[in-house]
N, CA, C and O atoms as a GROMACS GRO file, in nm:
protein
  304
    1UNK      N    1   4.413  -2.933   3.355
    1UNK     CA    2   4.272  -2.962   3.340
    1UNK      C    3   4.251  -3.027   3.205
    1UNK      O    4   4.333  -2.995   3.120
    2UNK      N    5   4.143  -3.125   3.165
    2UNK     CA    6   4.103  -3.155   3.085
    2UNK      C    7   3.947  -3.143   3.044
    2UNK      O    8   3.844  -3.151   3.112
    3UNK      N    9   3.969  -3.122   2.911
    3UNK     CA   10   3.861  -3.068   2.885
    3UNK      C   11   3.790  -3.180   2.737
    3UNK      O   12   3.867  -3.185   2.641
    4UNK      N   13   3.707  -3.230   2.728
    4UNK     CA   14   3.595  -3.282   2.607
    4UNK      C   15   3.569  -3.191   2.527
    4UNK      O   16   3.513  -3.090   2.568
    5UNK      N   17   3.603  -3.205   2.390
    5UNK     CA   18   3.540  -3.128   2.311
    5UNK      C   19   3.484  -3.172   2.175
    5UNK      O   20   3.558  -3.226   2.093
    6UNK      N   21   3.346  -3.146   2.148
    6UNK     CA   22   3.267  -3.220   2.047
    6UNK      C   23   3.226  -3.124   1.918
    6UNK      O   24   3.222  -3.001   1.917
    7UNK      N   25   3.203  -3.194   1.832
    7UNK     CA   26   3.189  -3.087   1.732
    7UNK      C   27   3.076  -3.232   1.636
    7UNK      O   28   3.068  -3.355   1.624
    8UNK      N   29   3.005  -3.088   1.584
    8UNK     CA   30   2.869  -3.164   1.531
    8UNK      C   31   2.822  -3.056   1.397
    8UNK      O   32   2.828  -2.934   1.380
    9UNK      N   33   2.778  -3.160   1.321
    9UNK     CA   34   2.747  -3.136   1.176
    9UNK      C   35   2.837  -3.096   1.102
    9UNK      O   36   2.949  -3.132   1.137
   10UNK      N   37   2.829  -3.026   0.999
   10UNK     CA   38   2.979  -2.959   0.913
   10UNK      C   39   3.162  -2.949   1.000
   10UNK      O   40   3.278  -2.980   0.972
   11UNK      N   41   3.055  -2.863   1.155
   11UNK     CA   42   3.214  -2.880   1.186
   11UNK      C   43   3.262  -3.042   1.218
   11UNK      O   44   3.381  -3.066   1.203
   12UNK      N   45   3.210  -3.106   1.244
   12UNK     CA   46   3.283  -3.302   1.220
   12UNK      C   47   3.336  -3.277   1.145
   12UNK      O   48   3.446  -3.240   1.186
   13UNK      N   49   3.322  -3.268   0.963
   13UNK     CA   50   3.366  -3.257   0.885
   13UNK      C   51   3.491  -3.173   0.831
   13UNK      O   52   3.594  -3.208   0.774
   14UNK      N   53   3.453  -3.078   0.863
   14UNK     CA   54   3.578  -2.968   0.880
   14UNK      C   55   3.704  -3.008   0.979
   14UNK      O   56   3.827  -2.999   0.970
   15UNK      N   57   3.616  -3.057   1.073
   15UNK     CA   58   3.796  -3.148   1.191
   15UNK      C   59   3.798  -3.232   1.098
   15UNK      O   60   3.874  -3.212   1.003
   16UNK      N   61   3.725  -3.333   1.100
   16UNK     CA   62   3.799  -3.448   1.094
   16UNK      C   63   3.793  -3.570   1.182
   16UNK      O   64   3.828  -3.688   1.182
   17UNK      N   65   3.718  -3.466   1.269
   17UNK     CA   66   3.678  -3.585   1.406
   17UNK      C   67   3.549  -3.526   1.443
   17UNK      O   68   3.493  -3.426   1.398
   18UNK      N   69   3.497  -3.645   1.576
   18UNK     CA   70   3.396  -3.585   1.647
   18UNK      C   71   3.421  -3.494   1.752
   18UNK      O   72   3.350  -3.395   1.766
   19UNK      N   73   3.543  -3.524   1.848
   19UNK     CA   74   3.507  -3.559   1.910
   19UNK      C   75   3.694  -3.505   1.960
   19UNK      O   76   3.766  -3.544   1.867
   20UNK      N   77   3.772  -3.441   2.057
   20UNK     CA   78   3.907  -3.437   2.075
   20UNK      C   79   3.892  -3.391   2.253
   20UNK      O   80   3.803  -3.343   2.324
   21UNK      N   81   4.050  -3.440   2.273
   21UNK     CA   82   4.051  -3.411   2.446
   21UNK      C   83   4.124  -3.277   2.452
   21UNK      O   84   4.196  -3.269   2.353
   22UNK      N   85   4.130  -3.195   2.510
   22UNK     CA   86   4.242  -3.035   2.538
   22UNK      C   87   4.278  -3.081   2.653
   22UNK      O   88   4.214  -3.155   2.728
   23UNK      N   89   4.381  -3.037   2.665
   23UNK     CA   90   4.504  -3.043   2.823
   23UNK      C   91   4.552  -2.896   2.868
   23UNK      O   92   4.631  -2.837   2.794
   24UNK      N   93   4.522  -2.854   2.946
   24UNK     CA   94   4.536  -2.662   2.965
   24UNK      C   95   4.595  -2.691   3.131
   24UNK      O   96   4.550  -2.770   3.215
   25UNK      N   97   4.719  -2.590   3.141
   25UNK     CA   98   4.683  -2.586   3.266
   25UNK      C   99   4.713  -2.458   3.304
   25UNK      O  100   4.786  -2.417   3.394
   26UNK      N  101   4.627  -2.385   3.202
   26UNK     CA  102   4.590  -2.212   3.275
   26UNK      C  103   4.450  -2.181   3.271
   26UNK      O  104   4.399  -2.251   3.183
   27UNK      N  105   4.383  -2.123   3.315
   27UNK     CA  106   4.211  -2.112   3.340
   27UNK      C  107   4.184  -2.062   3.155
   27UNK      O  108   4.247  -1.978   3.091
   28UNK      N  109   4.078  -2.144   3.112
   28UNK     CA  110   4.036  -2.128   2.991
   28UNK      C  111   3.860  -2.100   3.010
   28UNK      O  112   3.780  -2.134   3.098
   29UNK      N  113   3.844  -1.995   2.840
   29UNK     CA  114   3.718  -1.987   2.829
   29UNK      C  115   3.662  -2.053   2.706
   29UNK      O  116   3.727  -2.128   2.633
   30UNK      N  117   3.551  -2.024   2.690
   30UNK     CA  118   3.515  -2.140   2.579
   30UNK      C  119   3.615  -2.090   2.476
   30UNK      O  120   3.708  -2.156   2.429
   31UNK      N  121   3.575  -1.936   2.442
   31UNK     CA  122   3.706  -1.917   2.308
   31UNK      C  123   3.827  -1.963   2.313
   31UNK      O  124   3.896  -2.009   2.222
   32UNK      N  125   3.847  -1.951   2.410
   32UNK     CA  126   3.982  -2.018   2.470
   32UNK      C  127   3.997  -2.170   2.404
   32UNK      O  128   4.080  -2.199   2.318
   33UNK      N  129   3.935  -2.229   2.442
   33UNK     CA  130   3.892  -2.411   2.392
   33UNK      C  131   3.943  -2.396   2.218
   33UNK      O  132   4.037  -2.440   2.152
   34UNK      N  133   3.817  -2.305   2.189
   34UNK     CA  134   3.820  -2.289   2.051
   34UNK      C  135   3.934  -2.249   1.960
   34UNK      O  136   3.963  -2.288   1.847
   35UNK      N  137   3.988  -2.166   2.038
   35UNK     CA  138   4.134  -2.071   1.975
   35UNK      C  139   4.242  -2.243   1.992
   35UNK      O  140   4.314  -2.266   1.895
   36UNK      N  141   4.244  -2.336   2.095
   36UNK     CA  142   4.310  -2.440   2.136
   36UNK      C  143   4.271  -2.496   2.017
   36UNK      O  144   4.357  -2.476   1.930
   37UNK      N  145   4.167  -2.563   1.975
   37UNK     CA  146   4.184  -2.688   1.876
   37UNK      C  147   4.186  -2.620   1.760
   37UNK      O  148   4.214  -2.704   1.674
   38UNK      N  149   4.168  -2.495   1.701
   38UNK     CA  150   4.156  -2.438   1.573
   38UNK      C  151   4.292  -2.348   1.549
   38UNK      O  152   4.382  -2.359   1.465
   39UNK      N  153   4.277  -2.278   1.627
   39UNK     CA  154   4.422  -2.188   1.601
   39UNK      C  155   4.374  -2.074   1.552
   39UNK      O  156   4.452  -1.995   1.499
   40UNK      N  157   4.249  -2.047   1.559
   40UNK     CA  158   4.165  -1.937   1.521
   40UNK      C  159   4.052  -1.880   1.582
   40UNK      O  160   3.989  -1.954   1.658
   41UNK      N  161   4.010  -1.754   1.564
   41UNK     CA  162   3.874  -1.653   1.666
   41UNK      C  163   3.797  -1.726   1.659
   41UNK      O  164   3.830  -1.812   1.577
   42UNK      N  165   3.666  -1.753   1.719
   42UNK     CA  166   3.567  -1.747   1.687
   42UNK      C  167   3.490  -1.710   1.608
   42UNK      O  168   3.449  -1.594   1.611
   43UNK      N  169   3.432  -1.838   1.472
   43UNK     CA  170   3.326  -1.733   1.445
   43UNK      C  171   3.216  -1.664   1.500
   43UNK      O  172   3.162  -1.704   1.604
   44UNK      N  173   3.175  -1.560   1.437
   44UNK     CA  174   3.010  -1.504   1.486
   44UNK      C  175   2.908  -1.585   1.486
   44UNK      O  176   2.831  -1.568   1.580
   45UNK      N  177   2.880  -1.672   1.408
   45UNK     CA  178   2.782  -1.770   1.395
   45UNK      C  179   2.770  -1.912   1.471
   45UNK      O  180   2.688  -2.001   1.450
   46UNK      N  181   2.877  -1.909   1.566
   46UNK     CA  182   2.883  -2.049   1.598
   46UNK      C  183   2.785  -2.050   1.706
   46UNK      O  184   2.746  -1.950   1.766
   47UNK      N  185   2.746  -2.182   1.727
   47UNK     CA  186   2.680  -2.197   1.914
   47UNK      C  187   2.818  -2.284   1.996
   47UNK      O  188   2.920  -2.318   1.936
   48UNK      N  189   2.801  -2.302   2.105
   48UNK     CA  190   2.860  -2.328   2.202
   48UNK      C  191   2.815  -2.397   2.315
   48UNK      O  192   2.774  -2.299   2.377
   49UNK      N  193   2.798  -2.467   2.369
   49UNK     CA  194   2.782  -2.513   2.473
   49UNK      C  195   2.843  -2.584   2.583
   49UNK      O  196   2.857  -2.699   2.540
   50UNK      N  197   2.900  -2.577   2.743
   50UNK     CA  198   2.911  -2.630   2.788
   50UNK      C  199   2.836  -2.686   2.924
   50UNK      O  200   2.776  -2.618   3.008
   51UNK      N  201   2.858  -2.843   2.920
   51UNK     CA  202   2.799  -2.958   3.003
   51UNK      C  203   2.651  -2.950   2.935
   51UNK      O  204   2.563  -2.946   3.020
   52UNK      N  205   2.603  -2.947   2.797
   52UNK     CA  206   2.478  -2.946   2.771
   52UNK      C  207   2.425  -2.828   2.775
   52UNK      O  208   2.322  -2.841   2.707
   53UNK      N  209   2.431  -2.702   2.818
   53UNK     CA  210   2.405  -2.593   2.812
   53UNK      C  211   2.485  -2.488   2.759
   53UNK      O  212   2.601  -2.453   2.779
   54UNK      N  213   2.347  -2.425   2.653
   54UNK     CA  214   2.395  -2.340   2.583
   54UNK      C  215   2.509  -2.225   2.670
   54UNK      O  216   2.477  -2.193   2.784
   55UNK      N  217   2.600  -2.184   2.628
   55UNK     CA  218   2.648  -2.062   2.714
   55UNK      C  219   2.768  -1.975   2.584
   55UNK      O  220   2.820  -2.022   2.483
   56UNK      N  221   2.778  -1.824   2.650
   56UNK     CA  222   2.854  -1.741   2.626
   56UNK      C  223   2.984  -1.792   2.555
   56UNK      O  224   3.041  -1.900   2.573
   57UNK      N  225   3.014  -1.704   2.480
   57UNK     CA  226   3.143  -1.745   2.493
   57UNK      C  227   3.333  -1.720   2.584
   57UNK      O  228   3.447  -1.767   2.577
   58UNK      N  229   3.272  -1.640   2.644
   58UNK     CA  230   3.340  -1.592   2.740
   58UNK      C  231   3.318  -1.646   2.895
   58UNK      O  232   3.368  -1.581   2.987
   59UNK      N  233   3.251  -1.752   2.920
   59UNK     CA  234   3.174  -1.830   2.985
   59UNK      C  235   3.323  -1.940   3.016
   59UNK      O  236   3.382  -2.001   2.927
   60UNK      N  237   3.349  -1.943   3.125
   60UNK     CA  238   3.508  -2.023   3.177
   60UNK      C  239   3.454  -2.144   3.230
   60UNK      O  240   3.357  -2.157   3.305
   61UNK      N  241   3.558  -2.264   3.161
   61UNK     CA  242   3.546  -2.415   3.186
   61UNK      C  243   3.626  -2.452   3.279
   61UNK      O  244   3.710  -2.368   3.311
   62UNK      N  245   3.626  -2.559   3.338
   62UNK     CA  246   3.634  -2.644   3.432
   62UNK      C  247   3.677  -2.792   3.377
   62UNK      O  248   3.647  -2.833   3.265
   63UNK      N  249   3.769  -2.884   3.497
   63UNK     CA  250   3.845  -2.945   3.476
   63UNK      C  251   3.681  -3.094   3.441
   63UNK      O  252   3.573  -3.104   3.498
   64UNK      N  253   3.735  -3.166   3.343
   64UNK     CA  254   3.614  -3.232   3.348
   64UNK      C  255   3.502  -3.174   3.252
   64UNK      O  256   3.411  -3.247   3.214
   65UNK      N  257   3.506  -3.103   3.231
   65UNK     CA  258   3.378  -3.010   3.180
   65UNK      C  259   3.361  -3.111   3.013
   65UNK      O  260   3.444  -3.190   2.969
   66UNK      N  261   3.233  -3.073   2.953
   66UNK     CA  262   3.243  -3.095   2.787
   66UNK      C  263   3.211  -2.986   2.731
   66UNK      O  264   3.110  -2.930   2.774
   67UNK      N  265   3.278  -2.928   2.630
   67UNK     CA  266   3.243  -2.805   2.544
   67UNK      C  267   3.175  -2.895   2.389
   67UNK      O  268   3.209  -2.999   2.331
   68UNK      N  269   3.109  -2.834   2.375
   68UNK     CA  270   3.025  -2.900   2.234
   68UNK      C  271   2.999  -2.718   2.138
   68UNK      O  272   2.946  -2.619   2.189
   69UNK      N  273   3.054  -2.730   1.999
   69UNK     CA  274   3.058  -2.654   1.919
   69UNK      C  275   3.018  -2.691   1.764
   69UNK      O  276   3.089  -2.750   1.682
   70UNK      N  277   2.864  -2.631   1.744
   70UNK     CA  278   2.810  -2.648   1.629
   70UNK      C  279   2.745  -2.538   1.567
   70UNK      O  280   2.734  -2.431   1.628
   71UNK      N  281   2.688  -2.557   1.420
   71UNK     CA  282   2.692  -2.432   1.320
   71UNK      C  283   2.532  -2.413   1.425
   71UNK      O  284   2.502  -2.493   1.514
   72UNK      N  285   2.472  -2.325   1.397
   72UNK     CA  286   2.331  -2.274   1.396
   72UNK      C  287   2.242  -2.359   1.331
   72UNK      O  288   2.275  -2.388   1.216
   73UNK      N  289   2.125  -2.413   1.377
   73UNK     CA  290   2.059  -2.458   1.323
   73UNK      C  291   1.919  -2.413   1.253
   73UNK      O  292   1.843  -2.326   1.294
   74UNK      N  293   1.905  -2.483   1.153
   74UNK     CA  294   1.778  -2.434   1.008
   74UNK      C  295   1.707  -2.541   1.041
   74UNK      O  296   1.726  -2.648   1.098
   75UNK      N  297   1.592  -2.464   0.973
   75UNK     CA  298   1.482  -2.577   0.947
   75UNK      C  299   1.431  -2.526   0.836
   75UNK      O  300   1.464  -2.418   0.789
   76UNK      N  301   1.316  -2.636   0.773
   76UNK     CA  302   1.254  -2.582   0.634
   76UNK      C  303   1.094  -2.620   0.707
   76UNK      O  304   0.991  -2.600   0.644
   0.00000   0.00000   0.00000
């Protein structure tokens, strides 16, 4: 399966990219995704979303799918 994965605000910065493809071919969850391009837990603070909607993180992707992972957002 392949999977889209986007990253927005600080984390861009922190990859290095926007934007990377994952190749899995055992059933993955979003942490799953996450543990894939980082090599590390989840933080507590992150959001998550896949196909545009917010979701869990224990929430299982699909071949095709886009996972998008960004900090929490502020306002003033």
């Amino acid at each position: 399966m392949q999977i889209s994965v986007k990253f927005f605000a600080s984390l861009r910065e922190q990859m290095g990219t926007d934007e990377e493809m994952v190749e899995s071919t055992a059933p993955l969850s979003i942490a799953g995704v996450w543990q894939l391009v980082t090599d590390r837990a989840p933080p507590e603070n992150l959001l998550c979303s896949r196909n545009l909607k917010y979701v869990d993180w224990d929430e299982s992707v699909e071949d095709g799918d886009e996972v998008a992972f960004f900090p929490p957002v502020t306002g003033g």
